[in-house]
N, C-alpha and C positions, 0 to 999 in steps of 0.2 A: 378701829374698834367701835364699835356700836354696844349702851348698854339697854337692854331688855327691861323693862319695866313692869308694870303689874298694866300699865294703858299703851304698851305697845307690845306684849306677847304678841299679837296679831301679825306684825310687822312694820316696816319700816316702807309706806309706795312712794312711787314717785310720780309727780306732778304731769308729769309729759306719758305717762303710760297711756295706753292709749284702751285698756282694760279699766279705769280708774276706778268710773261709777260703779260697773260693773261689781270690780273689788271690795269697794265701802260697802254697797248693798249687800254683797254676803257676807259682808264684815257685821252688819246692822244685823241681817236675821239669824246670827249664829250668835251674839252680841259678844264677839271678840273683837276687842279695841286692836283699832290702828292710828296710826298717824300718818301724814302727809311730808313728806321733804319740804322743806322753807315755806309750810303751810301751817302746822300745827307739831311740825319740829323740826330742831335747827341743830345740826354736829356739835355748834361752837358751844351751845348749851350744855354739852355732857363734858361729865367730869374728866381731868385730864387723870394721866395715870400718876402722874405724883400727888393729886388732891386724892384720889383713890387708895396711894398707897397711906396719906398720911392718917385715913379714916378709918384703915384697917391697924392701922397700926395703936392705935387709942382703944380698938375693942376691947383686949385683955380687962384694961381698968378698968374698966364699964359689965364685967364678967360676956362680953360677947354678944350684951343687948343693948338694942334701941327699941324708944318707942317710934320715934318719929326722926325721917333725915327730909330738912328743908333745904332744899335747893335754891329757891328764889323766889322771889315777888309775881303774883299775878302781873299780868298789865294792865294799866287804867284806860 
């Protein structure tokens, strides 16, 4: 499962494509984000589907809103 984000609606490329630049540069002048496989995103990053299920399962409380869901830390 792959989740879609608001910075990779564009897709998900992979590193060894041989289209790559090509792809980023119409990515840039469309300015639809993408991301890169184990360049600027990584599977093990996304949420697993029990941390997913347990996020939905809190909404109720919360009447179905968030402002903000933080995943992690920048890198230093």
């Amino acid at each position: 499962m792959i989740y879609v984000t608001r910075d990779t609606h564009g897709g998900i490329l992979e590193p060894d494509d041989q289209r790559l630049e090509e792809k980023l540069h119409a990515s840039r002048l469309l300015s639809i984000p993408v991301r890169v496989d184990h360049v600027s995103w990584w599977k093990k990053e996304q949420p697993t589907e029990e941390e997913m299920a347990e996020g939905i399962k809190k909404l109720p409380a919360h009447q179905n809103q968030v402002d903000y869901i933080i995943t992690h830390e920048y890198a230093t």
